[in-house]
Structures are given as C-alpha cells and as structure tokens.
C-alpha positions as a Markdown table, in Angstrom:
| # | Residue | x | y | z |
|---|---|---|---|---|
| 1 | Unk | 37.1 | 15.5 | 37.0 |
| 2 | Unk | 33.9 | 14.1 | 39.3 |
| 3 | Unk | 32.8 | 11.4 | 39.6 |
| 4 | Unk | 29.1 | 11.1 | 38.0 |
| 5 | Unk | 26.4 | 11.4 | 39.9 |
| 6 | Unk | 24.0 | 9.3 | 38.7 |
| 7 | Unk | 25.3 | 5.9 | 41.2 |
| 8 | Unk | 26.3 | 4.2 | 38.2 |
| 9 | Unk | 29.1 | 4.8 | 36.7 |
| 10 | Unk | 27.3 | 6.4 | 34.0 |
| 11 | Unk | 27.5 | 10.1 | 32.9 |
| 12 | Unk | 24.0 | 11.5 | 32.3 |
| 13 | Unk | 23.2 | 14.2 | 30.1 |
| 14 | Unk | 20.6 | 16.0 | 31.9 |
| 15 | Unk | 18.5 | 18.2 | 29.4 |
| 16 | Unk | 15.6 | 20.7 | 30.9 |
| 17 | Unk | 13.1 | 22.1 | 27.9 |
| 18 | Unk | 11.3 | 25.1 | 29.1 |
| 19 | Unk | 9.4 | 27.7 | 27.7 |
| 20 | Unk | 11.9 | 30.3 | 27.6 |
| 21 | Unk | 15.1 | 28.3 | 27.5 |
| 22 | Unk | 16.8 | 25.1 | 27.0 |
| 23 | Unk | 19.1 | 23.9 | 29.8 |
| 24 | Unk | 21.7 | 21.1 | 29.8 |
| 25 | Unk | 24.2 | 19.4 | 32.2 |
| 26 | Unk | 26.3 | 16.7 | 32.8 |
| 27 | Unk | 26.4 | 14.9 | 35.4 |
| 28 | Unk | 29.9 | 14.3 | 35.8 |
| 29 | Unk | 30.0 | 17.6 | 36.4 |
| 30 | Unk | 30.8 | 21.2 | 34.6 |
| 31 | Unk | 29.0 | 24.0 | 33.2 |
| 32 | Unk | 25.8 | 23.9 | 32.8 |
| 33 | Unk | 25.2 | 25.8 | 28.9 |
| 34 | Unk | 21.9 | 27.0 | 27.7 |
| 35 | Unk | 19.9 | 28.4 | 24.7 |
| 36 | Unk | 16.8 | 30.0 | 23.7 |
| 37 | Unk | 13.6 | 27.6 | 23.1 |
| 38 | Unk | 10.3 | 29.9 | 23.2 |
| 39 | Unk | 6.4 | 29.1 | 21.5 |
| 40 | Unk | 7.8 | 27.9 | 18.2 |
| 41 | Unk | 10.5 | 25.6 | 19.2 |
| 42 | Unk | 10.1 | 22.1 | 17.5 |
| 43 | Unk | 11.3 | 18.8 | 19.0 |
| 44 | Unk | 14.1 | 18.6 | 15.9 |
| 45 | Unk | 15.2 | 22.3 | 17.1 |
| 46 | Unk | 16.0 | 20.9 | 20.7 |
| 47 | Unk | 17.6 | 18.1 | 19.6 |
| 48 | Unk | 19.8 | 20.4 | 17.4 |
| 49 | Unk | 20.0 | 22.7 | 20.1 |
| 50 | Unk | 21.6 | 20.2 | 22.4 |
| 51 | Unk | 23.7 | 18.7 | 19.6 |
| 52 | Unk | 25.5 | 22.1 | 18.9 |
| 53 | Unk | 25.7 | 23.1 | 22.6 |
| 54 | Unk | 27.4 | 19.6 | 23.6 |
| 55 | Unk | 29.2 | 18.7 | 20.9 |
| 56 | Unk | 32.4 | 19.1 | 23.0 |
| 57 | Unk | 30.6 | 16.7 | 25.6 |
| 58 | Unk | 30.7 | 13.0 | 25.7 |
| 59 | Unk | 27.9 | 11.2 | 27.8 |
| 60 | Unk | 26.3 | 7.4 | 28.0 |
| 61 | Unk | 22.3 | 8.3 | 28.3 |
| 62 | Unk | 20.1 | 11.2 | 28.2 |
| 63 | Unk | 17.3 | 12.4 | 30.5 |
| 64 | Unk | 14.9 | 15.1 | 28.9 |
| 65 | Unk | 12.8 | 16.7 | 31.1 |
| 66 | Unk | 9.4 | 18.8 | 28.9 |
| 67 | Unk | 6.7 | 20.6 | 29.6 |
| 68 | Unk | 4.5 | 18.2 | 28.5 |
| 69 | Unk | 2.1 | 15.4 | 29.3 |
| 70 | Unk | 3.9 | 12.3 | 29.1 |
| 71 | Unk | 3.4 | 8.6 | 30.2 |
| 72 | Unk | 5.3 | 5.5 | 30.1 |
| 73 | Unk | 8.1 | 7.8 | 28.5 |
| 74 | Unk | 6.2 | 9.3 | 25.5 |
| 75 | Unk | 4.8 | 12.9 | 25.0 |
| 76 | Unk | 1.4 | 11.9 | 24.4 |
| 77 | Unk | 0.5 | 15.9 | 23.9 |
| 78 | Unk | 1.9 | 18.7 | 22.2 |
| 79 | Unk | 3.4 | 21.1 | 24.8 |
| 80 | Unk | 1.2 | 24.2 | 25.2 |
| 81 | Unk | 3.7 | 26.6 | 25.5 |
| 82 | Unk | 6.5 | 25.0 | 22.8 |
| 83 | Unk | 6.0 | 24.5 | 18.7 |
| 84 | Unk | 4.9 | 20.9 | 16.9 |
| 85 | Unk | 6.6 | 17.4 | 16.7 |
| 86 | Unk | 6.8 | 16.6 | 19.9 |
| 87 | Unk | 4.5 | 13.7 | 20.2 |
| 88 | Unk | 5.8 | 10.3 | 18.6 |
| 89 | Unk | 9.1 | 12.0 | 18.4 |
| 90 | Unk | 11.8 | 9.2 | 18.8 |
| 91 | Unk | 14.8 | 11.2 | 21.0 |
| 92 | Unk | 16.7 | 8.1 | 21.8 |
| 93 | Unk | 17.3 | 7.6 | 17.9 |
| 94 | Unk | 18.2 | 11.6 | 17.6 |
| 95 | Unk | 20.5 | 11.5 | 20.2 |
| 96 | Unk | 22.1 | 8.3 | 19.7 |
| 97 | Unk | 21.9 | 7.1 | 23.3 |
| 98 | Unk | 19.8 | 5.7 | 25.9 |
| 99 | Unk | 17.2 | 8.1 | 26.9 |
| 100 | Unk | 14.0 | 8.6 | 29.2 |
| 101 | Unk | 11.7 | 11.4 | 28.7 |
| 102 | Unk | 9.4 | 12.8 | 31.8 |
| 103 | Unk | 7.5 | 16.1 | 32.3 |
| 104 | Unk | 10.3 | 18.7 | 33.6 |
| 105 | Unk | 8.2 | 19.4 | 36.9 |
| 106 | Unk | 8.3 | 15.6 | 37.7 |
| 107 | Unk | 12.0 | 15.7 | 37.2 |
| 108 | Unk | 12.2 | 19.0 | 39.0 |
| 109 | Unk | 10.5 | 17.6 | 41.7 |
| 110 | Unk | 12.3 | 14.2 | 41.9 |
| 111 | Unk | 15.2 | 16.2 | 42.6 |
| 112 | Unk | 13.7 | 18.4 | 45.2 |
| 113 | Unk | 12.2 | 15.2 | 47.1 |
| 114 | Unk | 13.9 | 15.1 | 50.6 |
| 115 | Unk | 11.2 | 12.3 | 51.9 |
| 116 | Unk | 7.3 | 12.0 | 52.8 |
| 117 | Unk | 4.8 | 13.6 | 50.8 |
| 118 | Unk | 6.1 | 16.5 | 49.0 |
| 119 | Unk | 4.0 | 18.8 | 46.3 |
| 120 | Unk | 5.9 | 20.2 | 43.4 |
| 121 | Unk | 4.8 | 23.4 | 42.0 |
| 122 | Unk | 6.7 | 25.0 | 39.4 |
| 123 | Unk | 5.9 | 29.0 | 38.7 |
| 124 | Unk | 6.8 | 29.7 | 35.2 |
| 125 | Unk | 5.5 | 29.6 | 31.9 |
| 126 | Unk | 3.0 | 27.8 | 32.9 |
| 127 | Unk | 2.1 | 25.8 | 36.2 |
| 128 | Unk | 4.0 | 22.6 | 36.7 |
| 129 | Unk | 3.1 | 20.2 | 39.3 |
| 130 | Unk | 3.9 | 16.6 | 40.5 |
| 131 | Unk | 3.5 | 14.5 | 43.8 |
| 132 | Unk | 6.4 | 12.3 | 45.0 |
| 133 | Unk | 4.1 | 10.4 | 48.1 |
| 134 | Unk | 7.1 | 8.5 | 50.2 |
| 135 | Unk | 9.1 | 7.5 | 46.9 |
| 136 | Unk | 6.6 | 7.3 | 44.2 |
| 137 | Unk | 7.4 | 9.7 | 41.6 |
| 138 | Unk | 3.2 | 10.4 | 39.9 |
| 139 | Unk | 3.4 | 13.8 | 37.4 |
| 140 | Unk | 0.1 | 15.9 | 37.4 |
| 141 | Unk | -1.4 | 18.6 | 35.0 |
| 142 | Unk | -2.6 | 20.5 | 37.9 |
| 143 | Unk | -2.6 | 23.8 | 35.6 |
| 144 | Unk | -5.1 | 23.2 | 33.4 |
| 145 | Unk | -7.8 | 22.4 | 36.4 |
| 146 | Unk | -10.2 | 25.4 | 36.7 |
| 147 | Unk | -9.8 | 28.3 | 38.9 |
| 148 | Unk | -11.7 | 31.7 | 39.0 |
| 149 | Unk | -12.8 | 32.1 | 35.3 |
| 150 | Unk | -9.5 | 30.4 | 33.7 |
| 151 | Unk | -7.7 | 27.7 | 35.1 |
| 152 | Unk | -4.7 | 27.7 | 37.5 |
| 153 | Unk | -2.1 | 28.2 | 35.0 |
| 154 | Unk | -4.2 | 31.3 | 33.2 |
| 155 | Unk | -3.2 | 33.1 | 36.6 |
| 156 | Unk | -0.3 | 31.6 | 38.1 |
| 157 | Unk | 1.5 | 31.4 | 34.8 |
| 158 | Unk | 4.0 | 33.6 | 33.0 |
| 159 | Unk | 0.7 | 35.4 | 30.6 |
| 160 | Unk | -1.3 | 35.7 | 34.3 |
| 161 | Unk | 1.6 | 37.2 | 35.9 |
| 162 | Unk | 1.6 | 40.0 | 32.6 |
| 163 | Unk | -2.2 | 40.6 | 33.0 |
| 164 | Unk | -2.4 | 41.0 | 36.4 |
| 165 | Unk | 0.5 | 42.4 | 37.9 |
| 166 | Unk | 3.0 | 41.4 | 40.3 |
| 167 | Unk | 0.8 | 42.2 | 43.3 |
| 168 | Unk | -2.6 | 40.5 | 42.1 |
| 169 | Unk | -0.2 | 37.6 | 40.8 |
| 170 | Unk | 1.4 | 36.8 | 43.8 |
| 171 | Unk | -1.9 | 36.6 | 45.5 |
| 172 | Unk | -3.8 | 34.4 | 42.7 |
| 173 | Unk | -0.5 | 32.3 | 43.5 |
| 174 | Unk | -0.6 | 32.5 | 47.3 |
| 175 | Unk | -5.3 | 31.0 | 46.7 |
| 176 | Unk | -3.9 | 28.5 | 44.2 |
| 177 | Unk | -0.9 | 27.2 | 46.0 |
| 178 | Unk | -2.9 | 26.7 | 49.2 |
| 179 | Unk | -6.0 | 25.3 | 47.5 |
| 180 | Unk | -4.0 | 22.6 | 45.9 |
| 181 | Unk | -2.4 | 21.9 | 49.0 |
| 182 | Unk | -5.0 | 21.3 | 51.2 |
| 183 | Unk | -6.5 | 19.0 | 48.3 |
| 184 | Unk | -3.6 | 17.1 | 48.0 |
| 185 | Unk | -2.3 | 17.5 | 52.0 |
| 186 | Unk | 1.7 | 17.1 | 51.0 |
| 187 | Unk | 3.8 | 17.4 | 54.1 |
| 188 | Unk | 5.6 | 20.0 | 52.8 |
| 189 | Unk | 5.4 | 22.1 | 49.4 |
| 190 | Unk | 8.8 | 23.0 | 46.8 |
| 191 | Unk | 8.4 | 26.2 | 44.7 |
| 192 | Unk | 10.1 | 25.9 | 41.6 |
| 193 | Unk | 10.9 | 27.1 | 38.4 |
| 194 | Unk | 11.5 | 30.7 | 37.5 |
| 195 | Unk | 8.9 | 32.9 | 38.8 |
| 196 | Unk | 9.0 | 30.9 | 42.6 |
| 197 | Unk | 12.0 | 34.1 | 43.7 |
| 198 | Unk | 9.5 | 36.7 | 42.6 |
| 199 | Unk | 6.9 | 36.0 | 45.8 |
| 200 | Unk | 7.5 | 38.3 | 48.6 |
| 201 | Unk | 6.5 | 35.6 | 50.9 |
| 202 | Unk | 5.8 | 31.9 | 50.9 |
| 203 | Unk | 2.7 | 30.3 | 51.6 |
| 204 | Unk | 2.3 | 28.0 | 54.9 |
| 205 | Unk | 4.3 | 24.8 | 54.7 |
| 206 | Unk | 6.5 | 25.8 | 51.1 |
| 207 | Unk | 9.8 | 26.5 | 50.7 |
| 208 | Unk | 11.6 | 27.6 | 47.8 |
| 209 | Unk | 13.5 | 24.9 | 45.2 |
| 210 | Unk | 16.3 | 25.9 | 43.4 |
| 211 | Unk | 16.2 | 25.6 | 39.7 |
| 212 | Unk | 19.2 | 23.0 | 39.5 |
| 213 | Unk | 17.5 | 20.4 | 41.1 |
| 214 | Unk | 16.1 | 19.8 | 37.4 |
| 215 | Unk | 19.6 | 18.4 | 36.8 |
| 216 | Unk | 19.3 | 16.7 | 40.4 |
| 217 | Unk | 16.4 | 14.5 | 39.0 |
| 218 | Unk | 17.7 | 14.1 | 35.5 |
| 219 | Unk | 20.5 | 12.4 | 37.2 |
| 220 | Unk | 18.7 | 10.3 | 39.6 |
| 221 | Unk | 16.1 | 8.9 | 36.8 |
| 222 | Unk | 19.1 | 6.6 | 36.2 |
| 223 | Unk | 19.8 | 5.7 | 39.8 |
| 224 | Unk | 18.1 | 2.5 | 41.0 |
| 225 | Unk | 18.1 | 3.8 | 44.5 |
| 226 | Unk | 16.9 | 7.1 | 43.8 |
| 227 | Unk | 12.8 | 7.3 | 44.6 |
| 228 | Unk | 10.7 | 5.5 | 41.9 |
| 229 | Unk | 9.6 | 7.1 | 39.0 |
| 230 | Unk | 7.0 | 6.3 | 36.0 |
| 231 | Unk | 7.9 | 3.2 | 34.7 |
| 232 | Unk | 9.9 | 4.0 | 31.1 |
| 233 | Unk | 10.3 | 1.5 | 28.4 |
C-alpha cells in the first residue's frame, strides 16, 4: 500500500461534489469511486453517498470540496446547481472525522498551483474560479459577474454550452477567459473541470488541468507545507 500523501501520516478522504457527480479518493491511494449528485442532491444525500461508497475505506480526516460559496469553512450559500441543506450543515459530525470544507474550484486549483500567480477556471456546470497569488489560496465567484446580457457562467456554463452550441460556446469561453485574465493578470491560467477537453484550442497563457488534481488539493489542505489556504476552524 502507499504511503499517504497528505505529509502527515494521515490518510485523507478526499471528496469532490459536483453538479453531475460525486467523486471520492483516498489519499493513500486506490480507486477513486463515484456516484450520481445532480440539481436535487441534499447535503444528507452526499454524506450518504460517501458513507455507502466508502464503507470498505478507513480514513483519519475529510476534505469536501462544493460548488458553493464558502468562508472560514462554512457554506454560507446554497449551491446553485445542487438541492437544500447545505448551509449550517455540520459534516465533521456526519462523517465522524476531522473535516474542512472549501469551494471545489479552490481545491481544484490548489492542486493545480505549480507557483506564481495562477487563475483557476473550472468549465462545467457552472464557472468555477479561484486565484492562488505566490501561495495564498483566495476562492472567487467569478461566474456570477456580468457578461453580455447574463453573466459569465449563463454562457460558459454547462445550460450556455446547451443554448449556444459548441462553436458559439467555445468562443463566449475563449471572450470570458481572456477578459478575466487580463483583469486579474495571473502568470499563467489552469482549465479545469469537465467541459475544459471540449475547446479546440486554448486561449493565450492556459493550459489544460486534469480533473484529479481535485484529489491533489483535497490532500494538500492537510499539509502544512502545501500553499496556504482559507483559514478553517
């Protein structure tokens, strides 16, 4: 068996809520399992989820990674693309261990950080986004700023990609991915989530992420030498 990889000693369960499935790993290593999630899953349906999926599994703390807004380690809003309950929802007490909650495109991103200023984009669902600025993990809700008549996320998004087709799509995300760059001015920019491998070419200055870096970051929110985070409590 690995070692974990969390710099510990520790074996993290890394858990990744998105708006289609439901992702979890270890971090000693493994296969990573999966279920469905989609617009009506509750917080007390994930946690179920993840019991039944890992009750083979043993593990000393949790990181949850949702599509949420989220400070000091609480989901302060109810995800737009998920069902109810997710705000005040106590997921150290369901789980029975140790656990930090962030947004999943800061923990995406904290996995994709290789140093500098780097802007996260995640192309699903919806529009993920977070800035790690040499270290310092700071989530954003970059998607729900305006662009053309909607916001970012009403085009870039999973519904956008529908209602506009793949060609129109990949140029709304080509404008919104370059505008938000030159706002921010990242040294470099990581595509993630699922709908990053549909664009037939990549914007100046971004380069694809690959999905698992999710895990990457769920690992290293436990790692006192991995780049800082959002303070938890």
């Amino acid at each position: 068996m690995e070692s974990p990889r969390d710099g510990t000693g520790r074996v993290v369960l890394g858990v990744d809520v998105g708006g289609q499935h439901v992702k979890v790993l270890r971090s000693n290593g493994g296969e990573r399992r999966r279920f469905e999630s989609g617009s009506g899953l509750t917080a007390q349906q994930m946690v179920d989820g993840v019991a039944a999926m890992t009750g083979d599994w043993s593990y000393d703390v949790v990181s949850i990674g949702v599509p949420a807004v989220v400070h000091d380690g609480r989901i302060v809003a109810e995800p737009v693309n998920l069902g109810e309950g997710w705000v005040g929802f106590d997921f150290e007490r369901a789980f029975g261990h140790p656990t930090k909650v962030v947004n999943d495109a800061a923990m995406q991103a904290l996995g994709s950080y290789e140093g500098g200023k780097m802007l996260f984009l995640g192309l699903g669902t919806g529009l993920g986004s977070a800035l790690v600025d040499h270290g310092r993990l700071e989530p954003m809700e970059l998607g729900h700023l305006p662009f053309r008549k909607g916001t970012y996320e009403d085009y870039v998004g999973e519904r956008g990609r529908h209602r506009l087709g793949h060609k129109k799509w990949e140029a709304a995300a080509h404008e919104a991915i370059e505008a938000l760059a030159a706002a921010l001015e990242p040294d470099y920019v990581i595509l993630g989530g699922g709908n990053a491998k549909k664009l037939h070419e990549l914007p100046p200055n971004a380069r694809l992420g690959a999905n698992t870096n999710a895990f990457v970051g769920a690992f290293r929110l436990w790692d006192e030498e991995a780049p800082e985070g959002p303070p938890h409590p």
